[in-house]
C-alpha positions in Angstrom: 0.0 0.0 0.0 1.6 3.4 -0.9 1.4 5.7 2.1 0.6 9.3 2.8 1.3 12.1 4.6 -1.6 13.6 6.6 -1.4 17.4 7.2 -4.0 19.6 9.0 -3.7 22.9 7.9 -5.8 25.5 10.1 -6.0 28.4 8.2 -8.0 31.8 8.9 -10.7 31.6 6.4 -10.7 27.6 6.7 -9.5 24.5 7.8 -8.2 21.8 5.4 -6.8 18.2 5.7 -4.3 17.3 2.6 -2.7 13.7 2.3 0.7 13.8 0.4 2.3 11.0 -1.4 6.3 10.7 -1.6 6.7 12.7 -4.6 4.7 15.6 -2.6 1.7 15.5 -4.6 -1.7 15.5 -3.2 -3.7 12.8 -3.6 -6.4 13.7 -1.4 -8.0 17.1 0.5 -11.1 18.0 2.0 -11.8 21.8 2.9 -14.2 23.6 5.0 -15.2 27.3 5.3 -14.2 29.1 8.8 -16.8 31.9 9.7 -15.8 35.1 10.4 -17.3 37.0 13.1 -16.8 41.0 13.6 -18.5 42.1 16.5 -17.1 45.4 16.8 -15.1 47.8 14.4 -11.6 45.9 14.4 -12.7 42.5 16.2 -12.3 39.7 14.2 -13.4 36.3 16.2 -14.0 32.3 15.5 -16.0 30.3 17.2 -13.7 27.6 18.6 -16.4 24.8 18.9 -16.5 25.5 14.5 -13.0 25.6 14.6 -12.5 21.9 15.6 -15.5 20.6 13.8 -14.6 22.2 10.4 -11.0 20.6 11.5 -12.2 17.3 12.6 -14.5 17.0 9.3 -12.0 17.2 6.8 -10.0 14.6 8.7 -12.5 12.2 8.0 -13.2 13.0 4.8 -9.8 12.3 3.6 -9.4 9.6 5.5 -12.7 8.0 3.5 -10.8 8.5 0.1 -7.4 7.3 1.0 -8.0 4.7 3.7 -6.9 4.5 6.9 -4.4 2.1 6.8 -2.8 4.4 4.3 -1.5 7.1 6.8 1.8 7.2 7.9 1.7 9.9 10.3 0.5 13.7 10.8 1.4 17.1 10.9 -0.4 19.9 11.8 0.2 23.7 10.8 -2.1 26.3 12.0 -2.9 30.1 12.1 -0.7 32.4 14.5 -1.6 34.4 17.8 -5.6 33.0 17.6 -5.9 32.6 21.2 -8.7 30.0 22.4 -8.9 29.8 26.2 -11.2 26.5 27.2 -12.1 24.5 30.1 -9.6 21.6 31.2 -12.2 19.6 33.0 -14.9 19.7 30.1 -13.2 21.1 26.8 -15.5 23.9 26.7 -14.4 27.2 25.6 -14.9 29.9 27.7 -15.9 32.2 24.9 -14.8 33.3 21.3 -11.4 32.5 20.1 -9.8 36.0 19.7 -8.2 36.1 15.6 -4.9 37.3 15.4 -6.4 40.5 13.0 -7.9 41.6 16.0 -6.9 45.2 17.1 -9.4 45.3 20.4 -6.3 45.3 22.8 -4.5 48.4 21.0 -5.0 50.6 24.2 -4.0 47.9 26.4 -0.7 47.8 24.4 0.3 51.8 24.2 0.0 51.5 28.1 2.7 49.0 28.2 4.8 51.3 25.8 7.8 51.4 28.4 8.2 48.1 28.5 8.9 47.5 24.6 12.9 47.3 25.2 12.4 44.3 27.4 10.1 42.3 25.5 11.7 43.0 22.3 15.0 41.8 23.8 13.5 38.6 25.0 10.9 37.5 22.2 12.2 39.3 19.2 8.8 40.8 18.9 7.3 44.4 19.9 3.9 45.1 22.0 1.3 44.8 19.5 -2.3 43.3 19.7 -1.4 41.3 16.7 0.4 38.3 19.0 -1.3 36.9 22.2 -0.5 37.9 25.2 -3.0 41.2 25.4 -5.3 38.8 24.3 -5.2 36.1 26.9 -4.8 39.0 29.6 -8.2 40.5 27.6 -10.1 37.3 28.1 -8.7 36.4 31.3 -10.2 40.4 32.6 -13.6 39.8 31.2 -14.9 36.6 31.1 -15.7 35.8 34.7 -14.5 33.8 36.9 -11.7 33.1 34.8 -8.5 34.6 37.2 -9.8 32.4 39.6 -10.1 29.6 37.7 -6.5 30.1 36.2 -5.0 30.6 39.4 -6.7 26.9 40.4 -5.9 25.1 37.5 -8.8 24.8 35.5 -7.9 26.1 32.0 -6.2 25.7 29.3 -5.0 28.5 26.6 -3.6 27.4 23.1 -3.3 29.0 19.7 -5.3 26.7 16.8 -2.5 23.8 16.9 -2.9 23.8 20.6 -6.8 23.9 20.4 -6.9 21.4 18.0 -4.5 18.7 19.3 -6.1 18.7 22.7 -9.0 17.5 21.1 -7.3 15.1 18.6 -5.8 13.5 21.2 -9.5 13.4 23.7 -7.6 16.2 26.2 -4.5 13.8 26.7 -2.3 16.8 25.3 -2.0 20.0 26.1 1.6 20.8 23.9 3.0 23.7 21.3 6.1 23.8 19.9 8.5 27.0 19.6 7.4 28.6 16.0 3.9 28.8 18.1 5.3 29.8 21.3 7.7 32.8 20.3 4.2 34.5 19.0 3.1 34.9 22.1 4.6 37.9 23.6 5.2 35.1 26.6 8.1 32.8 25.2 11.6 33.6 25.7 13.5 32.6 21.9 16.9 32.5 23.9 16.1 30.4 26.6 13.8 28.3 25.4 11.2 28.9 28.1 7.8 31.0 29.3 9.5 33.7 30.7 8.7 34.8 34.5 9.0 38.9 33.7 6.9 38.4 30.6 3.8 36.3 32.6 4.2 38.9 35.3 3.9 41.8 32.8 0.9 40.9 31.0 -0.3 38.7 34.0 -0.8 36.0 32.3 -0.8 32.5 35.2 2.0 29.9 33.6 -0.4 27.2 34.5 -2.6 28.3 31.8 0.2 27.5 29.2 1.0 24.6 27.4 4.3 22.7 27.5 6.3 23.6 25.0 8.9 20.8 23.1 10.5 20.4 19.5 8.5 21.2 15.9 9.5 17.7 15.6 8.6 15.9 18.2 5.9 12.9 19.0 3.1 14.9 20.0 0.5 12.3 20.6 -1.7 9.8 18.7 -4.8 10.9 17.5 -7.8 9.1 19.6 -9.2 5.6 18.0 -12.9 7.3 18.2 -11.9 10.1 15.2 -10.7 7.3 13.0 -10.8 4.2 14.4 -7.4 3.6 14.7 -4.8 5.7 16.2 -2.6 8.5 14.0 1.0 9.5 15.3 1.0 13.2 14.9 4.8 14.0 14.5 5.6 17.5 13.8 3.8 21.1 13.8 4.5 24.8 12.9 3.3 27.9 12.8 1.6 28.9 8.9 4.6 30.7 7.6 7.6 28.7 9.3 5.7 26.0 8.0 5.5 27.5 4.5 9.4 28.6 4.3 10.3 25.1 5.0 8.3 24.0 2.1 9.9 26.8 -0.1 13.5 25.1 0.5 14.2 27.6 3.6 16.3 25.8 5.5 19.4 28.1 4.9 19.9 32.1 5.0 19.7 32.1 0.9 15.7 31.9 0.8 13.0 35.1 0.9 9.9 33.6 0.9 6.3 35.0 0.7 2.7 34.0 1.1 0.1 35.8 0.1 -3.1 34.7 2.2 -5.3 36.3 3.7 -2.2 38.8 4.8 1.1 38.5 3.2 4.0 37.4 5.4 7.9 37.1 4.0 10.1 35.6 6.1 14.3 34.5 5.9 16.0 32.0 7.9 19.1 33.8 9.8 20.2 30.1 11.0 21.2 29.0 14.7 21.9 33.1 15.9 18.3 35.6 16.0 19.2 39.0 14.2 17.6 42.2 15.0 15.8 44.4 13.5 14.1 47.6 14.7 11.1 47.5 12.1 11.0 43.4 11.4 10.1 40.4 13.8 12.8 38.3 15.3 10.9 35.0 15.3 12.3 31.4 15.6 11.7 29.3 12.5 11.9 25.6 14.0 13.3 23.7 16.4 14.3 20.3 15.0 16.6 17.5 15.9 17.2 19.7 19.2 18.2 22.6 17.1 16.6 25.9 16.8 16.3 28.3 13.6 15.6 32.1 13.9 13.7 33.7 11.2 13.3 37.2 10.7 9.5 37.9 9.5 7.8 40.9 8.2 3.8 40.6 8.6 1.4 42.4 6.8 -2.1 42.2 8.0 -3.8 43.2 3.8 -3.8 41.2 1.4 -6.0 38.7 -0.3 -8.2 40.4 2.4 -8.5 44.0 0.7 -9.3 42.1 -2.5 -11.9 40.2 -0.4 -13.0 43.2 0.4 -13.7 44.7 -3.0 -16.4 42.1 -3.3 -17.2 41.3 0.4 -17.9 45.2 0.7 -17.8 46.9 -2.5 -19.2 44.3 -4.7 -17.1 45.2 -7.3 -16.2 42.1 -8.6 -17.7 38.8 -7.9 -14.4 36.8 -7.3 -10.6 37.1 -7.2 -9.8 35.8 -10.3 -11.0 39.1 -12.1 -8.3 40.7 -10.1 -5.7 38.7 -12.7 -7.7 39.2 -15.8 -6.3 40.6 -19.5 -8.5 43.7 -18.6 -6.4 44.7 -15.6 -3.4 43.5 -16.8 -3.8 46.6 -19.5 -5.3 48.7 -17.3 -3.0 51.3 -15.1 -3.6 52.6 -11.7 -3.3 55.8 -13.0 -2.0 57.6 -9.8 -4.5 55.6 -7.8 -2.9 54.4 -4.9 -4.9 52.2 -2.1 -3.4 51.8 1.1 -5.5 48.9 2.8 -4.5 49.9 6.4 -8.2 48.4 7.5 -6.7 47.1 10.9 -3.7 49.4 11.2 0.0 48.7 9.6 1.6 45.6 10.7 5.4 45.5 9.5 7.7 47.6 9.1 5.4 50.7 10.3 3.5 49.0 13.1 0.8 51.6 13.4 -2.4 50.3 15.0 -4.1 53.3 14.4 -3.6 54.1 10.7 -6.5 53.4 8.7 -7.3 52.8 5.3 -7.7 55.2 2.4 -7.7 55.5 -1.5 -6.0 58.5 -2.7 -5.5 60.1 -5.9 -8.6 59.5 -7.5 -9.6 61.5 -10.6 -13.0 61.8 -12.7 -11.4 59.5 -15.2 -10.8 56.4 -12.7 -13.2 54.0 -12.8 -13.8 50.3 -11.4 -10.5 48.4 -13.3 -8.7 51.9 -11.8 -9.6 50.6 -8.3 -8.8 47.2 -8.9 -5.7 47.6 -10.4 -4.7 49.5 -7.0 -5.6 46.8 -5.2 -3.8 44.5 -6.7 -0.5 46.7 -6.5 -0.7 47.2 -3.3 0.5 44.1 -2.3 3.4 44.3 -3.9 4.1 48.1 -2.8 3.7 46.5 0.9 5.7 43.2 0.1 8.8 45.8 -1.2 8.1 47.3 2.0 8.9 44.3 4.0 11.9 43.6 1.4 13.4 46.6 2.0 13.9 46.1 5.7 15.6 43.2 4.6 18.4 44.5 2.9 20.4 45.6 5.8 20.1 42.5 7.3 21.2 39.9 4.5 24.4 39.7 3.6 23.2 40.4 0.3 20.1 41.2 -1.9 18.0 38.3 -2.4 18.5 36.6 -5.8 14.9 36.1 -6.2 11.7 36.1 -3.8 10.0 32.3 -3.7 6.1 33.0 -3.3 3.3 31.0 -2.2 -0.3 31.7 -1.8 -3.6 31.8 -3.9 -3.2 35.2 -5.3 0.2 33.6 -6.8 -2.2 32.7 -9.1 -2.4 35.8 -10.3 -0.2 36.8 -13.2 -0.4 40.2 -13.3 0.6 40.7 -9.3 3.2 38.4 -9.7 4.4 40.4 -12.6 4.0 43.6 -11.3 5.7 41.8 -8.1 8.9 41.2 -10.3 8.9 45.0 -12.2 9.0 46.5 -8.7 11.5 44.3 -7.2 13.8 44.1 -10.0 14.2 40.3 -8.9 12.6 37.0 -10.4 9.6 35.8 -8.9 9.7 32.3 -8.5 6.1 30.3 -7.6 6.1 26.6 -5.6 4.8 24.1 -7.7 2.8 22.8 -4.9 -0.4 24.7 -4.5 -0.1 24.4 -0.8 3.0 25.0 0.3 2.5 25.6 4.1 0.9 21.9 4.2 3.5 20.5 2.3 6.3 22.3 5.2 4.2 20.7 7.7 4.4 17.4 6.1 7.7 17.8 5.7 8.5 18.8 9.5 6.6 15.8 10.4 7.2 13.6 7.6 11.2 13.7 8.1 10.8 13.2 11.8 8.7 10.2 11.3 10.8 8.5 8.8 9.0 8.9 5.6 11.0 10.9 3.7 14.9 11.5 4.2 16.0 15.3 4.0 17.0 14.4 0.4 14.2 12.6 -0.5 12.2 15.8 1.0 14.2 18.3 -1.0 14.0 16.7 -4.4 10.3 16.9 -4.3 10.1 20.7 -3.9 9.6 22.3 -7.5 8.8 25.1 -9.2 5.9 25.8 -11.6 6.2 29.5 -13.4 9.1 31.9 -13.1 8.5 36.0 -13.7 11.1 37.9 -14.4 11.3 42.0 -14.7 10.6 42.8 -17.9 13.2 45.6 -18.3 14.6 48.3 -16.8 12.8 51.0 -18.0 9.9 49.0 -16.4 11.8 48.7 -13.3 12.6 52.3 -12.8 8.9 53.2 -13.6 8.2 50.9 -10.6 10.3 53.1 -8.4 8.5 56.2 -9.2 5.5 54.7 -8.5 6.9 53.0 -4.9 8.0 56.2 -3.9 4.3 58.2 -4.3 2.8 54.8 -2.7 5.3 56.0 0.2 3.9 59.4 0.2 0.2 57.7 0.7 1.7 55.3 3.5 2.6 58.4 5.0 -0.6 60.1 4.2 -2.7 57.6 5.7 -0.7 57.4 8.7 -1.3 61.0 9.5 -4.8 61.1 9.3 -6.4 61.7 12.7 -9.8 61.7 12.6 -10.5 62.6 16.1 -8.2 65.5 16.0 -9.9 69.0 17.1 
């Protein structure tokens, strides 16, 4: 029987199972929808019990088409910073899971302003609402009883890996590993450990937290009653460590990108975490005992804005229009759409800037506005690249990319003007299931690290199409700069 690979990849939109085979291609998925709840202007929420279910669903429907005698093992790869906070006794949440877009704990973060030297120096990262210690210490303020009920033992936090294997396994495991943990404002990346100053800052219990061991560990067996028959589960990451794995990263030569829901690039500095005033210091993986820092530069826009031009606008009825002839000939035409709807993540880290769409004229129209969309992904991803520079030891050669809106040519083309780099796309559609599988895969003994490599290919290369394109680019980046600087000067509540 030819086995498979099972990855559970818990995205923010959905949750998907995929089964691998030892070339890397899929030979089964199942996918479900995640809803989206905004309850108030800049909270995003999921409903935990719909987060497992959606989970647990597509498990089972893969496992129909392949078999369950076909699985070799799984890996699990999951959304960042989503904070669930449930009952140890009876698995119950005690309310919404809190989305890592939410922005409802920006106050709570500009009060702890004075302490950004010290967390920075021991998590790499800098007080924003984006990771989730302001939102544990949120939860833990308002939902009553539940600083008692920490302080005694009773629950349980845990990002969407977390949440998820505590349930695979029928509550026998309560475990993350570090790509999860150093997003946390609560993890130390030197030591290795929750960090006493950082629990007493956001005063956050440590008996709410789960133990933390390698990305490549044995993290349990999922329960008989799921399947029928146990599942090792031998390796998790974070989304985007996840993803640069699967893009080759295991060395300081790779930039990769996803574009998702936001758009995250990340570089693997190797055994040493660099700094960087504007970028995140994150750790990549910890494998054979060994961990790998990343630097990362998170932008919270991306598929999302397009999302939004039919979501909200109604412009167009998918995001495939968004890659169409028509807008591949049309120009922005000094249109310039900053999608700052929940503040700037990297490198501006602004919670309070807010979207806007400047330099309109009578003559733009519908393909004007779509067109700006569109390149303002790339503006923001030239942002993040930019911040790079000083930290490599040279430019990037090229910029691997992952994502569904790598399916559209006339981003990724526009991606490679403005760069002035190639723009190289995975060959597998799913990338940050495939670095899961991968993690877990290698750890579990069905693929060597050769065997792994040789199956990650490439399927469409773009390169700039000349310099006089490229230099047209720049004008444009530096206007988009102006509107960055626009938006983030607009006050609303001023006089």
């Amino acid at each position: 029987m030819n086995k498979v690979m099972l990855v559970i990849d818990l995205g923010t939109t959905g949750n998907r199972a995929i089964a691998f085979d030892r070339s890397g291609a899929i030979v089964a998925q199942a996918y479900r929808k995640l809803t989206q709840h905004y309850p108030q202007a800049g909270w995003v929420e999921h409903d935990p019990v719909e987060l497992y279910r959606t989970c647990r669903e597509t498990i089972i429907e893969v496992t129909k088409k392949i078999g369950i005698d076909a699985i070799h093992a799984a890996g699990i790869t999951n959304q960042r910073e989503t904070t669930v906070i449930w009952e140890k006794s009876t698995g119950k949440p005690v309310g919404q899971a809190i989305v890592w877009q939410d922005r409802r704990t920006s106050d709570a973060c500009k009060a702890l302003d004075s302490s950004q030297k010290l967390v920075r120096e021991k998590t790499g990262l800098i007080i924003d609402p984006y990771f989730s210690a302001t939102k544990i210490a949120w939860i833990l303020d308002r939902v009553d009883p539940s600083r008692e009920r920490c302080a005694r033992g009773e629950l349980c936090f845990g990002t969407p890996e977390t949440w998820v294997l505590w349930n695979l396994t029928a509550g026998a495991v309560h475990m993350t590993e570090p790509s999860n943990a150093a997003r946390t404002m609560l993890y130390n990346i030197t030591t290795g450990k929750w960090d006493d100053d950082l629990l007493s800052l956001f005063r956050i219990p440590a008996a709410l937290l789960p133990s933390v061991v390698d990305s490549d560990s044995r993290f349990g067996m999922i329960s008989t009653a799921l399947l029928g028959k146990e599942v090792p589960v031998f390796g998790m990451a974070g989304d985007q460590q996840a993803s640069l794995f699967g893009q080759g990263g295991r060395d300081g030569r790779t930039v990769k990108a996803t574009y998702g829901t936001g758009i995250f690039l990340l570089v693997n500095t190797g055994e040493r975490p660099q700094m960087s005033n504007t970028l995140i210091t994150t750790i990549a993986w910890k494998r054979n005992g060994i961990v790998h820092y990343a630097l990362e530069g998170s932008l919270f826009m991306g598929g999302a804005s397009v999302q939004w031009l039919q979501d909200n606008l109604g412009i167009i009825q998918s995001a495939r229009e968004t890659g169409s002839n028509e807008i591949a000939h049309t120009t922005s035409d000094g249109v310039y759409f900053v999608p700052a709807f929940q503040g700037f993540g990297a490198p501006y880290w602004d919670p309070d800037a807010r979207a806007e769409i400047i330099g309109l004229s009578r003559k733009a129209d519908r393909n004007t506005l779509i067109r700006a969309s569109v390149e303002s992904m790339a503006f923001q991803v030239r942002d993040v690249i930019e911040e790079f520079l000083p930290v490599l030891k040279a430019p990037p050669e090229c910029l691997r990319v992952d994502g569904g809106a790598t399916g559209n040519p006339v981003l990724m083309q526009f991606q490679a003007d403005l760069l002035g780099i190639p723009v190289i796309c995975s060959a597998t559609a799913e990338t940050t299931a495939f670095g899961a599988a991968g993690i877990a895969g290698i750890a579990s003994g069905f693929w060597t690290e050769e065997e792994y490599a040789a199956a990650i290919t490439d399927r469409r290369v773009f390169t700039p199409e000349s310099t006089e394109v490229s230099s047209s680019c720049d004008m444009q980046y530096s206007l988009w700069k102006q509107a960055v600087a626009h938006c983030r000067s607009w006050k609303p509540d001023a006089g």
